[in-house]
C-alpha positions, 0 to 999 in steps of 0.5 A, spaced: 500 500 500 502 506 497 501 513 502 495 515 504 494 521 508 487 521 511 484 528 514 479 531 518 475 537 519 472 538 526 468 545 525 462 549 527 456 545 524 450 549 526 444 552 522 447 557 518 448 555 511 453 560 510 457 559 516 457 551 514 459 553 507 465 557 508 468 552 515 468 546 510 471 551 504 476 553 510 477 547 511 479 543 503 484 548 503 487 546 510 487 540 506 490 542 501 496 545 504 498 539 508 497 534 502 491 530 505 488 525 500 481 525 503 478 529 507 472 526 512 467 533 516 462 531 521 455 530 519 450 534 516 456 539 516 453 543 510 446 543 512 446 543 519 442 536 523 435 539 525 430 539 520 431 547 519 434 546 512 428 543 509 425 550 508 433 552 505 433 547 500 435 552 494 441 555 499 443 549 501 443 547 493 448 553 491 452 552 497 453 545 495 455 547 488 460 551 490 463 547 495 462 541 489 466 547 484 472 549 489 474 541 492 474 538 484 479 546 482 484 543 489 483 536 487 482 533 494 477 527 495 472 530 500 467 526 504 461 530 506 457 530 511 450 534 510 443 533 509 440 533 502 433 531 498 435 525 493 431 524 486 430 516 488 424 512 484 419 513 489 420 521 488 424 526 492 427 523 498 430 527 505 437 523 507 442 524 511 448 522 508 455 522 507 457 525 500 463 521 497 467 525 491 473 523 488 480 527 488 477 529 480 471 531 483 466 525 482 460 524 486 463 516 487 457 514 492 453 516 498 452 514 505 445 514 507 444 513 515 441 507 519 438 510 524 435 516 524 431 519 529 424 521 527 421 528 526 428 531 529 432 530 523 426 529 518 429 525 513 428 517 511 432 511 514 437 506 510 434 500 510 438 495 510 433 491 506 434 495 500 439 500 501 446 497 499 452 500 503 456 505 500 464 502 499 468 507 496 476 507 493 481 511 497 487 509 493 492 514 490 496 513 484 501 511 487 498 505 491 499 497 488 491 496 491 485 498 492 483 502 499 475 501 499 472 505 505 466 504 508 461 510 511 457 510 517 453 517 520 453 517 528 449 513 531 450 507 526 456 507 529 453 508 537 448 502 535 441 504 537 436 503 530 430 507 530 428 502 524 425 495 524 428 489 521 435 493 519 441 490 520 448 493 525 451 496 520 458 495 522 456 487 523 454 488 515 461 492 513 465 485 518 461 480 513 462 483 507 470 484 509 473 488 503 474 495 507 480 498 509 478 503 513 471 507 516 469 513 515 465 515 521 461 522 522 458 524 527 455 530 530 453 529 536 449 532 543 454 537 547 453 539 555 455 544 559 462 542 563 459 540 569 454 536 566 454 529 569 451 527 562 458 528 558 462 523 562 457 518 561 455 519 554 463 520 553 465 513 556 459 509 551 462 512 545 469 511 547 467 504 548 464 504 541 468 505 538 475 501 541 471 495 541 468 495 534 475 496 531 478 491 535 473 486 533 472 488 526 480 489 525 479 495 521 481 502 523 476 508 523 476 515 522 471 519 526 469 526 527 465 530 531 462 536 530 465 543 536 458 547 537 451 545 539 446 544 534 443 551 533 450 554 533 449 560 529 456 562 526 458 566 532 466 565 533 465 566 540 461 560 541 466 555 538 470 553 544 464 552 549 463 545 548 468 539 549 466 534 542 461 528 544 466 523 542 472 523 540 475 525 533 481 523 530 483 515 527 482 508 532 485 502 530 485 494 535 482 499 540 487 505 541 487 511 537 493 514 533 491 521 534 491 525 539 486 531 537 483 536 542 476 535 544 474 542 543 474 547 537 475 548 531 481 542 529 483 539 522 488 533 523 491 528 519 494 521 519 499 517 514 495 510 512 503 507 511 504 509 519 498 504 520 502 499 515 508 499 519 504 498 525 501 492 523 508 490 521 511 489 526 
């Protein structure tokens, strides 16, 4: 396997389409700077998670369009994460999903989420049933294989499925067996400092997290949101909350990375460090 540098984007996610737009833009030319092959942002980072962007449907439109334009001008693989309305063959659907767009610029596949929750994201579910997962190639020119990556959003990784009858996406990802890599974004709930909560909800992620890549021996690359849901582009609101859930790269259960749980923070990882590791 040749050189693949991983990058992640954690950044404000709020209900500011704008602000949303320009912290991803920020955040491609971050990339672009430290060389990152493909850049992972938290979920729903263009549009925001509550079902406000329903109403901002042509705005969230063009802001997609001119990410879309100046990720393919940089030549960086972006995977991200928004809320948008798909043409599917039983008419316009809501999803939540991961947008995967190539080094070229090429939309290569989607990620839809498994467990939504209800009216408060206004979107459809993947059902398991119908839906296939989404894999995609990471593999740069220099690599002598391929590098498929599989996508989960937030709570497909924390396992807690809203829908009946749809199967735990990561045991689907272990069955099939071919991915090198999870790409994870997450957007999850933020609490005060002295909230009991934080600990309780930090331990279970953690777990999560270290023990589904300790069972499934595949690395995963996860980022988190740094603000509450309604954060409305204020910069002085970017540092009040630690992250839900740590972002960064874990494989066997140990993170790589070291990323700092609060504020804005790009970071990024060599997938040939990983290979020295494992072969040792």
């Amino acid at each position: 396997m040749g050189s693949i540098r991983l990058g992640g984007a954690q950044i404000p996610v709020g209900t500011n389409i704008q602000a949303n737009k320009k912290e991803i833009l920020k955040a491609l030319d971050w990339a672009k700077e430290n060389e990152v092959d493909h850049l992972l942002t938290p979920e729903a980072a263009l549009s925001g998670w509550t079902k406000l962007w329903v109403d901002q449907l042509d705005e969230l439109q063009e802001a997609l369009t001119e990410i879309e334009a100046h990720q393919k001008t940089l030549g960086v693989g972006l995977h991200l994460g928004t809320n948008f309305q798909e043409d599917e063959d039983y008419g316009k659907i809501n999803r939540n999903e991961i947008r995967h767009y190539s080094p070229e610029g090429y939309l290569t596949n989607i990620t839809f989420k498994t467990s939504t929750i209800g009216a408060m994201e206004c979107v459809l579910y993947r059902d398991s049933r119908w839906d296939p997962l989404s894999i995609c190639d990471l593999a740069t020119p220099d690599c002598d294989t391929q590098f498929l990556a599989g996508g989960l959003i937030c709570n497909d990784f924390w396992g807690t499925s809203s829908s009946e009858g749809v199967k735990d996406p990561i045991a689907q990802y272990k069955d099939i067996g071919v991915c090198s890599l999870l790409l994870h974004a997450t957007n999850g709930r933020t609490f005060p400092d002295d909230a009991i909560d934080w600990e309780i909800f930090d331990d279970w992620h953690n777990a999560h997290l270290r023990m589904a890549t300790y069972s499934t021996q595949v690395p995963v690359l996860t980022v988190d949101s740094c603000t509450d849901w309604d954060w409305d582009g204020s910069e002085e609101n970017v540092d009040l909350y630690k992250t839900s859930s740590q972002s960064g790269v874990i494989a066997h259960g140990e993170w790589l990375t070291d990323v700092p749980r609060r504020g804005r923070q790009y970071f990024k990882y060599d997938m040939k460090e990983w290979r020295k590791i494992l072969d040792q």
